[in-house]
VEXKOL-728846 format. One line per field, with one value per residue: residue number from 1; residue in one letter; chain; x negated, y negated, z negated of N, C-alpha, C, O in turn. Coordinates in nm, 3 decimals, decimal comma. Atoms other than C-alpha are relative to their C-alpha. Example, Ala and Ser with C-alpha at 12.3 -4.5 7.8 and 13.67 -1.06 7.14 Angstrom:
k = (1 / 2)
r = (A / S)
c = (A / A)
n_xx = (-0,089 / 0,082)
n_yy = (0,119 / 0,119)
n_zz = (0,000 / 0,006)
ca_xx = (-1,230 / -1,367)
ca_yy = (0,450 / 0,106)
ca_zz = (-0,780 / -0,714)
c_xx = (-0,090 / 0,077)
c_yy = (-0,120 / -0,109)
c_zz = (0,000 / -0,073)
o_xx = (-0,194 / 0,026)
o_yy = (-0,118 / -0,220)
o_zz = (-0,066 / -0,090)
This chain:
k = (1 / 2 / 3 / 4 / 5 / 6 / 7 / 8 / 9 / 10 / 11 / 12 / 13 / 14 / 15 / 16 / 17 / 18 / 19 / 20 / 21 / 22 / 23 / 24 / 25 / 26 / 27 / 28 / 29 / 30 / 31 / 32 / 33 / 34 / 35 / 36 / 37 / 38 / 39 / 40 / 41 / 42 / 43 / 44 / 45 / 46 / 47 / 48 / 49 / 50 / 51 / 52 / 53 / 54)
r = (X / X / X / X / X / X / X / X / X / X / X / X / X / X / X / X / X / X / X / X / X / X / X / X / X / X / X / X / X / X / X / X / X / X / X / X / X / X / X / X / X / X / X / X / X / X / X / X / X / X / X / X / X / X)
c = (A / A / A / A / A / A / A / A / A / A / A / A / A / A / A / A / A / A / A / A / A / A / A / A / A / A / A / A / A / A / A / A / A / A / A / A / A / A / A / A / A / A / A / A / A / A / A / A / A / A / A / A / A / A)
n_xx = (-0,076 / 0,053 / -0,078 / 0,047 / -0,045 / 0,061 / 0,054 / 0,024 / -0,037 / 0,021 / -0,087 / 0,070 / -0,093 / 0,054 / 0,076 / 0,054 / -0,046 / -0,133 / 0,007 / 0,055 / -0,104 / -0,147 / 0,073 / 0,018 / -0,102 / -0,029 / 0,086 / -0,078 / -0,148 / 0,021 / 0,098 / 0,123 / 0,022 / 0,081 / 0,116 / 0,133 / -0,032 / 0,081 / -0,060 / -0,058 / -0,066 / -0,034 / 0,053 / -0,093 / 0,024 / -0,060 / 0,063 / 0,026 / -0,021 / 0,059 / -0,042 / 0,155 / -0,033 / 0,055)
n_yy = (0,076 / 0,074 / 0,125 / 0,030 / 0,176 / 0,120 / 0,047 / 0,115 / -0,018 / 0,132 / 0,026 / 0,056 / 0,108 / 0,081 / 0,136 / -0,021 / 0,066 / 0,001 / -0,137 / 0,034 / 0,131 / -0,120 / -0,081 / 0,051 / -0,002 / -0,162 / -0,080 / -0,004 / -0,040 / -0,131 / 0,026 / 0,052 / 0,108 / 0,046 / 0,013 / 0,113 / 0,065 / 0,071 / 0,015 / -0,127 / -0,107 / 0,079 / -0,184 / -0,036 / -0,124 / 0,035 / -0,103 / -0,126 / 0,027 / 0,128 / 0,063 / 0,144 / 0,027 / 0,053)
n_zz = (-0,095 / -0,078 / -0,028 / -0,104 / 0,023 / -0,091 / 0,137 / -0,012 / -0,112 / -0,118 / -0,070 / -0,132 / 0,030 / -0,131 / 0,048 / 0,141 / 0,108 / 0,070 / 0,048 / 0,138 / 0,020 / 0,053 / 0,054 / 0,142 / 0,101 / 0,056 / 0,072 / 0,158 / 0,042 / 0,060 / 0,083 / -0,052 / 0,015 / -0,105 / 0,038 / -0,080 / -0,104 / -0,085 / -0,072 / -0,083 / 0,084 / 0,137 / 0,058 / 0,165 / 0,066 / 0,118 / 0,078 / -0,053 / -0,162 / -0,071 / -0,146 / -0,088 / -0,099 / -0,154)
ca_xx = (8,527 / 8,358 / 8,487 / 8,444 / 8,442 / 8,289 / 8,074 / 8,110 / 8,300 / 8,217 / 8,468 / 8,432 / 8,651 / 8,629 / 8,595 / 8,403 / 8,520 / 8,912 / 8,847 / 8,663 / 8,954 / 9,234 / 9,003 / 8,900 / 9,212 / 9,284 / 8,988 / 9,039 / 9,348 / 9,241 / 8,944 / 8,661 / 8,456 / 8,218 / 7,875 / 7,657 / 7,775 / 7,602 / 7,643 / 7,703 / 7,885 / 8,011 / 7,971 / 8,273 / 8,228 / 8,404 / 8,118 / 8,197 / 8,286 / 8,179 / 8,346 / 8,094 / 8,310 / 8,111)
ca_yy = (-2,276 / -2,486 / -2,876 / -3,033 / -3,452 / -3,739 / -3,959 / -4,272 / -4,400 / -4,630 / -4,793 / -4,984 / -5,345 / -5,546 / -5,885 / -5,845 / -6,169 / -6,112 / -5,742 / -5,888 / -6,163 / -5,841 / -5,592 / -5,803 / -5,836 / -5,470 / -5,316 / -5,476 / -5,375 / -5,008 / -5,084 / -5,144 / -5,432 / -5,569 / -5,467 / -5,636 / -5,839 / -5,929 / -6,019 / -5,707 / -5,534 / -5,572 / -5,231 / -5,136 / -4,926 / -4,808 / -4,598 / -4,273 / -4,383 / -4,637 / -4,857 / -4,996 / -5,228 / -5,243)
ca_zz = (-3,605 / -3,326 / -3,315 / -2,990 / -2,993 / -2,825 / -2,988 / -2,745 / -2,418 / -2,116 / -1,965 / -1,601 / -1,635 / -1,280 / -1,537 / -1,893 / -2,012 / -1,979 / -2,086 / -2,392 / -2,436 / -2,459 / -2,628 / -2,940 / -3,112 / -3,055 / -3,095 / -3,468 / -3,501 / -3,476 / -3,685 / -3,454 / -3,469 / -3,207 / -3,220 / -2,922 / -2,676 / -2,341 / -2,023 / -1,845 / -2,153 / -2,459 / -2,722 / -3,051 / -3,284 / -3,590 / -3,764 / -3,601 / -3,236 / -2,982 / -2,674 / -2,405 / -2,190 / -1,794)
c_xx = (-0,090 / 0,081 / -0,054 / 0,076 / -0,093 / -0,078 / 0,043 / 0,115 / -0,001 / 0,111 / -0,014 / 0,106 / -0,095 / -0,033 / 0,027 / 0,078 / 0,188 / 0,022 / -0,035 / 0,097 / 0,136 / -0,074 / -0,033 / 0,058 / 0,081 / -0,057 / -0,016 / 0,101 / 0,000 / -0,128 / -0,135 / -0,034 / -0,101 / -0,103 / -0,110 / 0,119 / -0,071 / 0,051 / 0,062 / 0,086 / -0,027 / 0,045 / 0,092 / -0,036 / 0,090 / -0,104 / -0,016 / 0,080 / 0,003 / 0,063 / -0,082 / 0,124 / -0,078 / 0,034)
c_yy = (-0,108 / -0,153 / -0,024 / -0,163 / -0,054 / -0,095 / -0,254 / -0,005 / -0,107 / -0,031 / -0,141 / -0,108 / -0,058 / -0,158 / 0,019 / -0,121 / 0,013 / 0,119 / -0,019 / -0,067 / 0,136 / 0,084 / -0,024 / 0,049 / 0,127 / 0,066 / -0,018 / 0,030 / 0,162 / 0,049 / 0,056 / -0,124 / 0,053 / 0,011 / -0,077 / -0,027 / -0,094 / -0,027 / 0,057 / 0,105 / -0,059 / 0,174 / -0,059 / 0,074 / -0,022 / 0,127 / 0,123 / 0,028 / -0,157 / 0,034 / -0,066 / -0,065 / -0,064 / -0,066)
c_zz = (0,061 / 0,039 / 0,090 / -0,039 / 0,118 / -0,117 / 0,062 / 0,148 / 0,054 / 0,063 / 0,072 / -0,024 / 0,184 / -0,061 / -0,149 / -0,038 / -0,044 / -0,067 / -0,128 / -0,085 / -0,082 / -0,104 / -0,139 / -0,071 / 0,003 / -0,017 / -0,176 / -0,074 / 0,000 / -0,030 / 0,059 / -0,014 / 0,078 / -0,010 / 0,088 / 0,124 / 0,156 / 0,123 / 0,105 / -0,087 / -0,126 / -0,134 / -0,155 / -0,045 / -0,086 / -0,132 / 0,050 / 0,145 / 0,058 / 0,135 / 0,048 / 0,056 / 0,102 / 0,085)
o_xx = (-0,145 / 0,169 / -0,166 / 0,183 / -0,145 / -0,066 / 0,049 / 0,160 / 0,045 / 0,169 / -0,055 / 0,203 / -0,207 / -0,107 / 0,136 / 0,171 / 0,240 / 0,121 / 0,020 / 0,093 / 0,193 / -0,028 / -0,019 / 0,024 / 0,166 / -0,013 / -0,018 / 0,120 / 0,077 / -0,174 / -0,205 / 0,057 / -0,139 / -0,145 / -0,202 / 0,207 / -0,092 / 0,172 / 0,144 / 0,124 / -0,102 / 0,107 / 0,070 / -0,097 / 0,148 / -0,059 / -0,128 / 0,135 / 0,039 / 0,072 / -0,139 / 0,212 / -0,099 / -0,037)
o_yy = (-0,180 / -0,150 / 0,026 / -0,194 / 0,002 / -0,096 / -0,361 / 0,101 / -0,209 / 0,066 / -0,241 / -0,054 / -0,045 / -0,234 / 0,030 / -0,090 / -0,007 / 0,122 / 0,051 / -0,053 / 0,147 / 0,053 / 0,064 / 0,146 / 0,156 / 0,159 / 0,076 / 0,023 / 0,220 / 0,155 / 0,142 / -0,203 / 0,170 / -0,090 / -0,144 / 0,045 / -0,216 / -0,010 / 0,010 / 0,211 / -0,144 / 0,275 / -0,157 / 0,158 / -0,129 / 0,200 / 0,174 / 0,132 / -0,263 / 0,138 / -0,165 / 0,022 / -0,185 / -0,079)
o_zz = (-0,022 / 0,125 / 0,099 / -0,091 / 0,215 / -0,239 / 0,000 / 0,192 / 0,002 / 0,110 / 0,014 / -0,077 / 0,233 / 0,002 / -0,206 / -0,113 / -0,153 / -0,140 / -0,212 / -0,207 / -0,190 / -0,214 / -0,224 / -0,139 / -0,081 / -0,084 / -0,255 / -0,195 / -0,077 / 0,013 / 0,005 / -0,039 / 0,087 / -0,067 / 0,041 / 0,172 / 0,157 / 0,132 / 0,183 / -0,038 / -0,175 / -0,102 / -0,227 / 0,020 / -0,104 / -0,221 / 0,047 / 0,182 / 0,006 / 0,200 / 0,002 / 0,055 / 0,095 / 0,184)
């Protein structure tokens, strides 16, 4: 049997910081936590999948 997944996903926000502001406290809540944060993007993971927000 052939599984098909994703490993990661970009997603385009028109402003990182209020995207970062909502995103936090639910990306912890379905057990991601924040791995780099800069000023063009901000990258979740939870071990075996990753959120960029652009």
């Amino acid at each position: 049997m052939i599984r098909v997944g994703f490993s990661h996903l970009d997603y385009n926000v028109s402003d990182l910081k209020k995207a970062v502001g909502f995103y936090d406290p639910l990306m912890e809540f379905l057990g991601f936590s924040k791995e780099v944060e800069r000023r063009e993007w901000a990258l979740y993971g939870n071990g075996r999948m990753k959120l960029c927000l652009v």
